[in-house]
N, C-alpha and C positions, 0 to 999 in steps of 0.2 A: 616611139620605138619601145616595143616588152623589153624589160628585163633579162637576161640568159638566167635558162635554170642550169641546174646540175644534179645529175641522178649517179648513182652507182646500183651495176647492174652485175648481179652473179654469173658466172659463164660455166658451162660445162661441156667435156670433150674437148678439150684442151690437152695435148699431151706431150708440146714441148714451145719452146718459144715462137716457133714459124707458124704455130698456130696463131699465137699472141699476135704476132704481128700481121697477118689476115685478117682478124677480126680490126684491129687498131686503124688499116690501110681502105679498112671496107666502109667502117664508120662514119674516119675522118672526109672523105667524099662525098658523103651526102647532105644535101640541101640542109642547111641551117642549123648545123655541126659544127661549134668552134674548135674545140677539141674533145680530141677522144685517145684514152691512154688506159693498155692493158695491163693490168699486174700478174704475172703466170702465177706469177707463189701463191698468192690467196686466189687465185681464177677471180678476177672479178676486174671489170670494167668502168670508166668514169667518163662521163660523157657530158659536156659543156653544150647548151644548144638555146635556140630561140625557138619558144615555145610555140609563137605565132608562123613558124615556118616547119616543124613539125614535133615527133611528140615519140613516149616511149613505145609505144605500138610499134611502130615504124623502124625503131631500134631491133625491139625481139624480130622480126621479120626478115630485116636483115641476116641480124646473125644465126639466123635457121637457114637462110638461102648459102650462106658462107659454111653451114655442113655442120652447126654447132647449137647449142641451146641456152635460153636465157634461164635461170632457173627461178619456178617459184615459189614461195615458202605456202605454206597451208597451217593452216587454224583452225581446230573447231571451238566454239564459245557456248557455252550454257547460257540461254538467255532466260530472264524472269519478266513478269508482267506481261506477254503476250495475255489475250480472251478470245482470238480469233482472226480465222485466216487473213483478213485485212490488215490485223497488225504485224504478220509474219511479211505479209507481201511490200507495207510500208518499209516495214527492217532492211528486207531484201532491197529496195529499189536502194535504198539511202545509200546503204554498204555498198552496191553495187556503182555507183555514181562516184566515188571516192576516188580520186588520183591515185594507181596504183594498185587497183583491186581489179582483178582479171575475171572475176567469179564469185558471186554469196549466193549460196543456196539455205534457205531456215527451215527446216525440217517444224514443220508445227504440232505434229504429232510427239517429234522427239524431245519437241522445245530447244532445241541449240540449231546454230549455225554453221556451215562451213567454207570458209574463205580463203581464196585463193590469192595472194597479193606478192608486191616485190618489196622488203622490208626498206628500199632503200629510196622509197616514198612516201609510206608509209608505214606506221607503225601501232598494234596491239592498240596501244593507248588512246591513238587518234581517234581506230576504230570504238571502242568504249563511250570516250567522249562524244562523237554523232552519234550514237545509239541512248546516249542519256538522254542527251538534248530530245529524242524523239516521245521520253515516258520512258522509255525500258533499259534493261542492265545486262550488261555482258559480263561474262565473266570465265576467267579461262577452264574448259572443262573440266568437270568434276571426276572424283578414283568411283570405281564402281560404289564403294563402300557407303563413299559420300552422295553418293545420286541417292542409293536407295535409302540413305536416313535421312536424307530433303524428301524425297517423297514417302516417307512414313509419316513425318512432322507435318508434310503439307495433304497428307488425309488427315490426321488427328486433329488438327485447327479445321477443316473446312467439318470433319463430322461435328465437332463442339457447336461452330457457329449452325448449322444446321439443325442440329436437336432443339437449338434455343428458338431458331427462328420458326421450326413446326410448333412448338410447343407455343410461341407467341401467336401463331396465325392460324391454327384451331379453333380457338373461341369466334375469331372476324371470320372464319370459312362459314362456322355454323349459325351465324346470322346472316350470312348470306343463303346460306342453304334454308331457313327459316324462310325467305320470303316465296319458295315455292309454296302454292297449295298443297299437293300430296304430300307438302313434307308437315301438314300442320299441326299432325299430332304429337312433335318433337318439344318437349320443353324447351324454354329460352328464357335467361334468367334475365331481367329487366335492366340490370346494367351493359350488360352486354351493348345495347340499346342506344347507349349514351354514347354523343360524338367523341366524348374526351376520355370516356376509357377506351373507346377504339381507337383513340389521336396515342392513346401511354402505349397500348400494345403494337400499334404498328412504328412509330417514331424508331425503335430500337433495330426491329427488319430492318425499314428505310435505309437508316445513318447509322449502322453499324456492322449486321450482316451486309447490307447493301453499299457499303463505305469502298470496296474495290470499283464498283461501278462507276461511282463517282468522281473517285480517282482516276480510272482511266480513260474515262469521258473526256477530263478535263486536260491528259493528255494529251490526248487525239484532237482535241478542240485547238488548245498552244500550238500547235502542228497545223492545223490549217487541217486535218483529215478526219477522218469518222471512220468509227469501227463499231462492234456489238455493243461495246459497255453506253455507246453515246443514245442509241436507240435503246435501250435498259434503261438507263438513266431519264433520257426525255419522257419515254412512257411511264414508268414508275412516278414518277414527279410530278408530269401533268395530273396522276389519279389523283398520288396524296394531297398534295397545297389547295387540288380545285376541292377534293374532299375537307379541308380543314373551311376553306369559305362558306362549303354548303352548311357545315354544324355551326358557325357562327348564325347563317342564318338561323337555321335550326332554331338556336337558341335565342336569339333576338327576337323571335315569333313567338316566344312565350310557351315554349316545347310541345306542337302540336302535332300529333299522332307520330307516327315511325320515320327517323329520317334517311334519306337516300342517300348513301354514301359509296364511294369507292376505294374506302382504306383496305379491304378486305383484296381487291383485284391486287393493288400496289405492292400489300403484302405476300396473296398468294405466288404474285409474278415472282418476286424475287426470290423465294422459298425452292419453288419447283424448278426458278432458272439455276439454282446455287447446287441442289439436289442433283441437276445433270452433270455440273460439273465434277459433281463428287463422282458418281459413277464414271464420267472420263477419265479422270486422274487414274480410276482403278482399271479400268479398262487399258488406256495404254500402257500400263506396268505388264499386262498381260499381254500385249503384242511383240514383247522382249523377251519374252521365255527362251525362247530358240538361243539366243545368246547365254543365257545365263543356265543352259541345260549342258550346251558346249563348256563351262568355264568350270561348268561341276565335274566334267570329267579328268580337270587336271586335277595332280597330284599337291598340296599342299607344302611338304619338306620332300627332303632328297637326305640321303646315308651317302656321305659323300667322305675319300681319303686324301688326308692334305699333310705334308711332311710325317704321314707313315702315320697318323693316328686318323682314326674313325669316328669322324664324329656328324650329329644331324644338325642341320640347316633348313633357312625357308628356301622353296624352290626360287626366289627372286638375288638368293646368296650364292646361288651356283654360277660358275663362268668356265667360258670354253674351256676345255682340256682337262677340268675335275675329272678326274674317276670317280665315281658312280656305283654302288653298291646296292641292287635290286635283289630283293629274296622273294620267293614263293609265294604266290598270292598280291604281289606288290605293284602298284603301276608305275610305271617308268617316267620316270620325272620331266626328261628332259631328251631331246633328240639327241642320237648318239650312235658310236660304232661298239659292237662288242668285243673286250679286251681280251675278256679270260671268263671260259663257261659256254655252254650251250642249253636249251629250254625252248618251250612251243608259249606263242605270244599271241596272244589274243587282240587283233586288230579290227577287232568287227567296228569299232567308232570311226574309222576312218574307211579302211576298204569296202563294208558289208559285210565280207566273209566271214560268216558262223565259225569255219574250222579253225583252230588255234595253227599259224603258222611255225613251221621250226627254224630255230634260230643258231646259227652256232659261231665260233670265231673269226670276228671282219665282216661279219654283216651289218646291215645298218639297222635301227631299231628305232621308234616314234613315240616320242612323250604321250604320256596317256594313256598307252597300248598298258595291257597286262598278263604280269609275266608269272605263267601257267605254272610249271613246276621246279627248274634248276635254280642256281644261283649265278645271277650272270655281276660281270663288273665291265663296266660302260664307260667309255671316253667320250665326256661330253664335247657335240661339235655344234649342237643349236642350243641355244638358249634366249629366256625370255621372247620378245617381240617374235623372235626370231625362228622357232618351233613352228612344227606343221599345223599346230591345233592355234597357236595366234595367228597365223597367217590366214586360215579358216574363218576364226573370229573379225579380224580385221577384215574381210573381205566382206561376210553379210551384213557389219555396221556400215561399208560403203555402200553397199546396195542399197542396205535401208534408211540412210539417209540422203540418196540421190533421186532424180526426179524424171519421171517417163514423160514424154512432148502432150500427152491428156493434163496433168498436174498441172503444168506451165502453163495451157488454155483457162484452166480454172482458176486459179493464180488472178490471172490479167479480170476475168470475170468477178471474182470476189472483189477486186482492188477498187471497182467501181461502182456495188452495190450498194455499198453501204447508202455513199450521198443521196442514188437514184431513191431509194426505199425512204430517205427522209422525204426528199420533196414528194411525194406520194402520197404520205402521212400527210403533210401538210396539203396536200390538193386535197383529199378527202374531207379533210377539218374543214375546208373553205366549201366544198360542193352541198357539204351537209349544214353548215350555217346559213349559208344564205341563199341554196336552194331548194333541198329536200326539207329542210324542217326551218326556215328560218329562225333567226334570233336565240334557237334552243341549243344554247352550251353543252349542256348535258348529252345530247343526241350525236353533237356534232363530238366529242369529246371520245367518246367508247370504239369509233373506228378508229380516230390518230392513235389511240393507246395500243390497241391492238394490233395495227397496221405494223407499228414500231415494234412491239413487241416479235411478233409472229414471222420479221423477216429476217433478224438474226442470220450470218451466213457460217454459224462455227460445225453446220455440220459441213457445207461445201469446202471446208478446210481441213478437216477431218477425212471424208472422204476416201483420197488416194493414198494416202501417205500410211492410214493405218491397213488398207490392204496389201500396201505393199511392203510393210513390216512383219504381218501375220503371213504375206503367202513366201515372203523369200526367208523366212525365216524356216516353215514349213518345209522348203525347200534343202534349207541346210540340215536338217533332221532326216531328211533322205538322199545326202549325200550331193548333191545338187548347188553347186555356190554359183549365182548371178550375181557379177561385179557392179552390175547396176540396175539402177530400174529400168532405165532404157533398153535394156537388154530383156528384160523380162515381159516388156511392151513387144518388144521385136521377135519373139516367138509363134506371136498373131501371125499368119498368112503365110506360116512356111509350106513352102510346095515340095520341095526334094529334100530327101538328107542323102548327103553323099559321107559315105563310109571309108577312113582306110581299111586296107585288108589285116596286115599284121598289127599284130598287139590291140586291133579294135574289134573286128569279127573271127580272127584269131589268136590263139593265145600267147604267140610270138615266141614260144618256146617247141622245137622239131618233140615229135613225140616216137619211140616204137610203135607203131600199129596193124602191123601183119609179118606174119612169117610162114613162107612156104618149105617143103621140106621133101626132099627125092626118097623114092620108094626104099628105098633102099639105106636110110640113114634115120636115128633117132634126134625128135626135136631137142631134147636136153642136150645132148652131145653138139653139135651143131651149135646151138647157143652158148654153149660154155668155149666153143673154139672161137666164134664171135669175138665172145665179148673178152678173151684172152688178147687176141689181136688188137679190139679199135680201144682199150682201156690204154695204149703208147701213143694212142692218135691225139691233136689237139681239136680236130675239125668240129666243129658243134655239133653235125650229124653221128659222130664216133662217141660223143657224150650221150647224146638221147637214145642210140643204141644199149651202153653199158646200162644207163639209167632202167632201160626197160626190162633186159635183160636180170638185172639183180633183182627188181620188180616181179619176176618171175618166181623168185627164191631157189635162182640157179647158181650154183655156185661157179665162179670166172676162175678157169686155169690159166699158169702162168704162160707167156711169151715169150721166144728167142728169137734172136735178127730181125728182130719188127724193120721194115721198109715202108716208108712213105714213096707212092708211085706218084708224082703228078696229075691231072689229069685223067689218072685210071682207076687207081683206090689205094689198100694196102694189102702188104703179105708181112709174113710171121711164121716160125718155126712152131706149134704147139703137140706135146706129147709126141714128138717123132716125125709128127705129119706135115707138110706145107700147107698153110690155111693161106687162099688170098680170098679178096671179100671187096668188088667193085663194078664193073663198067663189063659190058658184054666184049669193050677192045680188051680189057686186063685177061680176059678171060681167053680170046682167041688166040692176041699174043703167045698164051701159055700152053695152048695145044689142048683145053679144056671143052667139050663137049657139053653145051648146054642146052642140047634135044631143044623140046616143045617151049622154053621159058622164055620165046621171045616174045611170045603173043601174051604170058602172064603180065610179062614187065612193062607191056606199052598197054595194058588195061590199069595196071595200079600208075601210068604214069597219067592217063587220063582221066583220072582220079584226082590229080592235083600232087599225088606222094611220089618221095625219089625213091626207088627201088635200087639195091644192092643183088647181084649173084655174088652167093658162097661155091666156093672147091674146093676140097679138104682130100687131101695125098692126092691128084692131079685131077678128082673124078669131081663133075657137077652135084653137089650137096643140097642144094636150096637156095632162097628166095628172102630177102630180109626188106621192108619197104618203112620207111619214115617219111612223120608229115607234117607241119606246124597245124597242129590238128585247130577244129572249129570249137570256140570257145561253147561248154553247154546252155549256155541261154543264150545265144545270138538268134538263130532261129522260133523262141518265143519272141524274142525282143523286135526282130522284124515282122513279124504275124502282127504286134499293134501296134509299129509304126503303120500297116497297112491298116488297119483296124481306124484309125487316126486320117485316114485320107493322106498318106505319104509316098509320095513317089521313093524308091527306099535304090540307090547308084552307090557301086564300089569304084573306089579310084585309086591304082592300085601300079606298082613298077613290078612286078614279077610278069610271067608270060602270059599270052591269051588261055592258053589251054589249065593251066591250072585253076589261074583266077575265073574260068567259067565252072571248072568243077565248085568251087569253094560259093560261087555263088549260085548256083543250082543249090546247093546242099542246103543252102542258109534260106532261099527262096528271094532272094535278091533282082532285083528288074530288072537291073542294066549294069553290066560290069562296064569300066572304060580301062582297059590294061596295058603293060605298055610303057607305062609313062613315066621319065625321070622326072625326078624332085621337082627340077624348074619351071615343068611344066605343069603343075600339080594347081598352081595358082592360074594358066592360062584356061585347063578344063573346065575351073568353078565358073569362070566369066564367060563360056559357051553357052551354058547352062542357063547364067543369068539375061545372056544374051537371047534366050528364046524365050523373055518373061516372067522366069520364076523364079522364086523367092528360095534363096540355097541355105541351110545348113551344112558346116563340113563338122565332120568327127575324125579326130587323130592324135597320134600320140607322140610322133617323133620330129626332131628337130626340122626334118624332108616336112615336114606338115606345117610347118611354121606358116609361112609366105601363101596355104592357101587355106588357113584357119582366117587370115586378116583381110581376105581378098571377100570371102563368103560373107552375106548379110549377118549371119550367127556361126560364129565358130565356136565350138564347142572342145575340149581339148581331157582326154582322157588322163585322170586324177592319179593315176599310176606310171604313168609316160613320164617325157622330156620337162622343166623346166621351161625352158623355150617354147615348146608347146602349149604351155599351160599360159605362160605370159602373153603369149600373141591372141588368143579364146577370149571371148567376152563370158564364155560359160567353163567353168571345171564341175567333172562328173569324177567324184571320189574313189567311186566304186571299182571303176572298168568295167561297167558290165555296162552293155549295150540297152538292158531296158530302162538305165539313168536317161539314153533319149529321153527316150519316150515319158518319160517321168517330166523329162525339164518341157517336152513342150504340154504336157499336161498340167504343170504347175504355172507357168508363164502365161497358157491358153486360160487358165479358170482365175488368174488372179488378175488377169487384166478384165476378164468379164465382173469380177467381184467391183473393180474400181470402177465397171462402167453402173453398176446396178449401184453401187454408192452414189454415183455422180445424180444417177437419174432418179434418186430418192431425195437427195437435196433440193435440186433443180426442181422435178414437180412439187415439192414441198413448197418451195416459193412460191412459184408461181402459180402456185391452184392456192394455196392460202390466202394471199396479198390481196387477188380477189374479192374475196369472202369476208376478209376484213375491211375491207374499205365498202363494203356493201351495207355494214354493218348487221353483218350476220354471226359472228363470233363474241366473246362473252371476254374481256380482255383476260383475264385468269385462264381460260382455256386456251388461248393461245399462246400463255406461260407454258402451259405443259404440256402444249403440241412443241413448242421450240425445244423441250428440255429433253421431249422422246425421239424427238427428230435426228440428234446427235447424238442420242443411245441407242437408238437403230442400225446409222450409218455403223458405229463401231462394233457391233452386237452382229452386224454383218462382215465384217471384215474378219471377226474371231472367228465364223466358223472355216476360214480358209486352216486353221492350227488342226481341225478336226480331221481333213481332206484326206480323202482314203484313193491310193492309187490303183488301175485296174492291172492286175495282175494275173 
C-alpha cells in the first residue's frame, strides 16, 4: 500500500464560507481522499490522498466542476548554457514532467522559460535543482537593466574569444588554401608546414574557444542526451587527435614532403561555428526592439505633491492617489484622472491619432501620452505594472514568449535529431571504411566530420520563435497586441470578419448632420432656438445637437419652461416664441402643420439618421436630423479587408433598416440586425456552422460572449475592458484598418516561420546528403551550419521592416 500524500491547493472564487464547505463536501467524496479541509481566510485547501488512487489533476477538475478555481502560480527563469533547440526541448520535457508543474514552455530565442506550477508541490528551488542536474541553470528573471549588461558582457567575451580564434586559424586556413593549384602563386612560409606549429595554433581554438563545446557535450552526454555542442565536439575532435597521429607519422617518416592534416578543418569549424553564434546573440537582441521602443516612451520621474510640498521622484516612487504635476511639453507619468487644469494631449503612442486630443477637468489621461500645452495636475489611479503602456508591454512579452502548434511540431522534431544525425555519422564512417574505400581512415573520416558538423539543428530552433518575436513585436509598433502566438498562427484561414456596428464601424458618438429649414425661416435663427431648448435636455441626441450647433459658431439663446415630453420630444419658451423640436405626434398634438416634411423625414430615416421637426410660435420651422455617424476609414478599411479575400458581416442590435443604410455606406456584404446581446454569440456559431473560419470585432461589454465564441476575437483598444479581456487580439487604434493590419501581420509572420522552418529543414536534409557522400569539405560545412542560423534569423528581421498596404 503507497504512502498518503498531502498537497495544499490555493482556491479562488470563494466568497464566503458555503463556498468553503462545497469545495470541502465535493473533495472529501472522491476516490482516494482521506481528508480534505478548507480554510476560507487564506482561500486555500489541504487534501490528504493516496496517490495510487488518484492525483492533483483530479483535484483542480473538481473544484472547476464545483464553479471555482485551483490557482496557479507562474515563473519565468532566465536560463544559461542552452546551444540549441534540443537543449531547450530536453529543459522543456524535464520541467514539464515535474509533480506539479501544469506547463514549461523555453523560449530559445529568448533564453528563459516560463512555468506554470502549484507552489504547494513544488517549489523555485526543486525546479533549479532538475534543471542543473541536466548541464544548465535557472535563475529567477533578470531587470531589463540587468539582461542587457549580460548581454553586452556576453558579446564582449564571445567577440574577444573570436578575434583570437580567427587570428589563430588564418595561418592553418592558408595552408590549406596553399594546397590548391590556382592558388600556387601564394607564398607559404615553411613553418607553417610543420605538424607542431599547426598542433600550438590550433590546441588553443580546440580547448579554449572551443571549451563550451565540450562542456556541454559532456552535459548532454551525463544526461543520457545529445544536442549540437555533442556533434561540434565529436567532429572537431575526430579532426584534431586523428590530425595529431597523422604528424606523429609525419615525423617518424623522417619529414617527407607536405603533410596531410586536418587541424585547419577542426580549427576553421569552430571559428565560423562560434562567429554565428556571435551574430545570434546580436541578432536576437534586435528582435526586442519593439519592447524596448515601447519602454522608451515612458516617462522616467513624475513632479509629484505630497503634504503640500512639490517635489520630483522616479516614476517607480509614485502610488495611487499622488497628485501629479504635468507642465507643457511633459509626458504624463502615470495613468490618471485630471484634477485641476485643461490642455490638448497627444496620444498618438497609444490610439494613432495624429490630432492632440482635449483634455479638461475629470477626464482620464494615459501615462506616456504628452501634454501639449496647459498645466494640468493629475490624480494618480494606475501605476507601475498597472498602466496602459505595462499592460501593452506585458502583453507582447507573453506573445513572444508563447508558442504556435508549428513551434511544438519542430520542438518534438529537433528533440530527436540530434541522436538520429549521430548514428548516420557513424554509418557513413562504416560504408566508407569498409566499402567505398576500404581500410582508408582518412577517406572514411571527412564525411563523419562533416556529417556531424553540417547537421546542427540550432537554426530549427531558432526558426519560429525569432519570427515570432520580430512580427508580434512589428505588430505592437502598429497598434496590434496578439496575446499569443497561437493567436497569430490563427489568423491563417480566416474567411469572414463580422463587425459590430457601434463604436467599430461607427463612431459611437450621435453626430449633427443635416439641417433642413422652411422657406420662410433663417437657418441661424432656427438653430439658436434649437440649441436654447435641447441644451435643458439630458438625452445624448440633445448633446450632439448642442454640440453641432455651437460647431456652427452659432450663438445658443437662453430657455424658459423647458419640458421634457416623453416619447414625443421637448418644448421651451425662447425669445417670446414656443419652440418644440420632436416627433411628427409632438407636432400634430400641437395643431402644427408640417406640409411636405413627411417624405424628408422618412428619407433621412432611411438613411439610418433620427430626424427631429422644429416649430417655433406654432408654425413648422424645419428639419434637424442626427446620426452616430460612419467612422472616416471604415469604408477604406473594409475595401482591404475585401482586397484580403474577406467576406467582411455586421452584427449588430439596432433595426434592420438603419443597419442596412450604415452598411451600404461602409460597402459591407451582409448585415445580420436585430440581435440582442445574447444572441450575439449564437450568430458567430451559424456562421461557423456553414464552415468558416470567423473573426469578430467589438468593443462593448454585449460583445464579450461572442468575441470568445469566434475562432479570433478581436476587441477594440478603446472599447470595454471586458471586451478586450475576452479578445485573443487588442487593436489600440479603433480604427477598423487595425483588422486588416492584424490579419496581414499574423498572415506574413506565420508564412516568415513557415520559410524559416523550410530553410532549416532543407538545409538538413539536402546537406546530410552530400556530406555522407563525401562531397563536402568539413570546414565548409562549418560555415554552411553557421550561415544557416544567420539566415533563419536575418529572415525573421525582415518581418521589423514590414510595411502595411494602406
Amino acid at each position: 500500500m503507497s504512502t498518503a500524500k498531502e498537497v495544499s491547493l490555493p482556491i479562488s472564487g470563494m466568497t464566503c464560507a458555503a463556498c468553503a464547505n462545497k469545495i470541502e463536501k465535493g473533495l472529501s467524496k472522491m476516490d482516494g481522499v482521506q481528508e480534505a479541509t478548507v480554510n476560507f481566510a487564506i482561500e486555500k485547501t489541504k487534501v490528504v490522498y493516496d496517490p495510487d488512487q488518484t492525483n492533483v489533476q483530479a483535484f483542480e477538475e473538481k473544484v472547476h466542476k464545483l464553479g471555482y478555481e485551483v490557482v496557479q502560480d507562474q515563473q519565468t527563469f532566465d536560463i544559461s548554457g542552452m546551444t540549441c533547440a534540443a537543449c531547450a526541448t530536453k529543459i522543456e520535457k524535464r520541467l514539464g514532467k515535474m509533480e506539479g508543474v501544469s506547463n514549461a514552455s523555453v523560449n530559445f530565442a529568448l533564453e528563459n522559460v516560463s512555468v506554470d506550477y502549484n507552489e504547494g508541490q513544488v517549489t523555485t528551488g526543486d525546479m533549479m535543482d532538475a534543471v542543473r542536474k541536466l548541464g544548465y541553470a535557472l535563475k529567477p528573471e533578470a531587470t531589463r537593466e540587468e539582461t542587457a549588461s549580460d548581454k553586452d558582457d556576453e558579446i564582449r567575451k564571445k567577440t574577444g574569444k573570436f578575434v583570437l580564434a580567427a587570428v589563430l586559424t588564418l595561418p592553418l586556413l592558408w595552408t590549406m588554401v596553399a594546397h590548391f593549384e590556382f592558388t600556387s602563386f601564394l607564398y607559404l612560409p615553411d613553418m607553417f608546414m610543420d605538424p607542431w606549429v599547426q598542433l600550438a595554433l590550433a590546441a588553443p581554438v580546440q580547448f579554449y574557444v572551443g571549451a563550451t563545446f565540450y562542456s556541454g557535450a559532456y552535459k548532454a552526454l551525463k544526461n543520457k542526451s545529445a544536442n549540437m555542442d555533442v556533434l561540434i565536439a565529436l567532429g572537431t575532435s575526430a579532426a584534431f587527435f586523428y590530425s595529431i597521429f597523422l604528424g606523429w607519422e609525419w615525423y617518424a617518416a623522417g619529414q617527407p614532403g607536405m603533410a596531410d592534416l586536418y587541424f585547419e578543418a577542426a580549427a576553421v569549424i569552430i571559428t565560423l561555428v562560434f562567429l554565428g553564434k556571435l551574430f545570434e546573440v546580436r541578432a536576437k537582441g534586435r528582435t526586442t526592439q519593439a519592447i524596448e521602443k515601447l519602454l522608451d516612451l515612458q516617462a522616467k520621474m513624475a513632479r509629484i505633491i505630497r503634504n503640500g510640498e512639490e517635489m520630483e521622484v522616479s516614476i517607480e516612487e509614485v502610488i495611487v492617489g499622488d497628485t501629479v504635476m504635468v507642465r507643457p511639453g511633459e509626458k504624463v507619468p502615470v495613468d490618471g484622472k485630471i484634477h485641476e487644469g485643461h490642455s490638448a494631449l497627444d496620444e498618438s503612442m497609444i490610439t494613432g491619432e495624429s490630432v492632440p486630443i482635449d483634455k479638461k477637468q475629470g477626464d482620464e489621461v494615459i501615462g506616456s501620452t504628452i501634454n501639449k500645452n496647459g498645466l494640468l495636475r493629475i490624480e494618480a489611479t494606475k501605476v507601475g505594472k498597472d498602466t496602459a503602456l505595462s499592460q501593452i508591454v506585458k502583453v507582447v512579452e507573453e506573445a513572444q514568449g508563447s508558442k504556435p502548434d508549428v513551434q511544438r511540431i519542430a520542438d518534438k522534431v529537433s528533440g530527436i535529431f540530434v541522436p538520429i544525425v549521430v548514428m548516420i555519422a557513424i554509418a557513413s564512417f562504416l560504408v566508407w571504411y569498409f566499402l567505398l574505400d576500404p581500410g582508408d581512415l582518412r577517406s572514411a573520416l571527412v564525411p563523419l566530420i562533416t556529417v556531424l558538423v553540417i547537421a546542427c539543428p540550432c537554426a530549427l530552433g531558432l526558426a519560429t520563435p525569432t519570427s515570432i518575436m520580430a512580427g508580434t513585436g512589428r505588430s505592437a509598433e502598429n497598434g496590434v497586441l496578439f496575446k499569443g502566438g497561437e493567436h497569430v498562427e490563427n489568423t491563417r484561414g480566416v474567411q469572414t470578419i463580422v463587425l459590430d456596428k457601434t463604436g467599430t464601424v461607427t463612431k459611437g458618438e450621435p453626430e449633427l448632420t443635416d439641417v433642413e429649414v422652411a422657406s420662410d425661416f433663417q437657418e441661424a435663427t432656427v438653430l439658436a432656438a434649437v440649441g436654447a431648448v435641447e441644451k435643458n435636455s439630458e438625452h445624448p441626441l440633445a448633446e450632439a445637437m448642442v454640440k453641432g450647433i455651437e460647431g456652427k459658431g452659432i450663438a445658443i439663446d437662453k430657455a424658459e419652461d423647458f419640458e421634457a415630453i416623453p416619447g414625443f420630444g421637448v418644448r421651451a419658451v425662447v425669445g417670446g416664441d414656443e419652440v418644440l423640436v420632436g416627433t411628427r405626434k409632438l407636432m400634430q398634438t400641437s395643431s402644427v402643420t408640417i406640409e411636405s416634411a413627411g417624405e424628408e423625414m422618412a428619407a433621412f430615416e432611411k438613411e439610418g439618421k433620427t430626424a427631429m421637426l422644429i416649430a417655433i410660435g406654432g408654425k413648422y420651422a424645419g428639419m434637424i436630423a442626427v446620426a452616430d455617424t460612419v467612422k472616416e476609414t471604415s469604408k477604406a478599411a473594409i475595401k482591404r479587408m475585401h482586397e484580403l479575400g474577406l467576406e467582411v458581416a455586421m452584427l449588430t442590435g439596432d433595426n434592420q433598416q438603419t443597419a442596412e443604410a450604415i452598411g451600404k455606406q461602409v460597402g459591407i456584404d451582409r448585415v445580420i440586425a436585430e440581435v440582442v446581446p445574447e444572441q450575439k454569440a449564437e450568430e458567430i456559431q451559424k456562421i461557423q456552422e456553414q464552415g468558416k473560419k470567423v473573426a469578430m470585432v467589438g468593443d462593448g461589454i454585449n460583445d464579450a460572449p461572442a468575441l470568445a465564441v469566434a475562432d479570433i476575437g478581436m476587441a477594440i483598444g478603446t472599447g470595454t475592458d471586458v471586451a478586450i479581456e475576452a479578445a485573443d487580439i487588442t487593436l489600440m487604434r479603433g480604427d477598423l484598418h487595425s483588422v486588416a493590419d492584424s490579419i496581414q501581420l499574423g498572415t506574413k509572420t506565420i508564412r516568415n516561420v513557415k520559410q524559416n522552418l523550410f530553410l532549416a529543414f532543407i538545409y538538413n536534409t539536402a546537406a546530410i546528403p552530400i556530406a555522407a557522400a563525401g562531397l563536402l569539405a568539413p570546414w565548409v560545412a562549418g560555415a554552411a551550419m553557421a550561415l544557416s542560423s544567420i539566415s533563419v534569423v536575418s529572415n525573421a528581421l525582415r518581418l521589423q521592416r514590414l510595411k502595411l498596404s494602406r
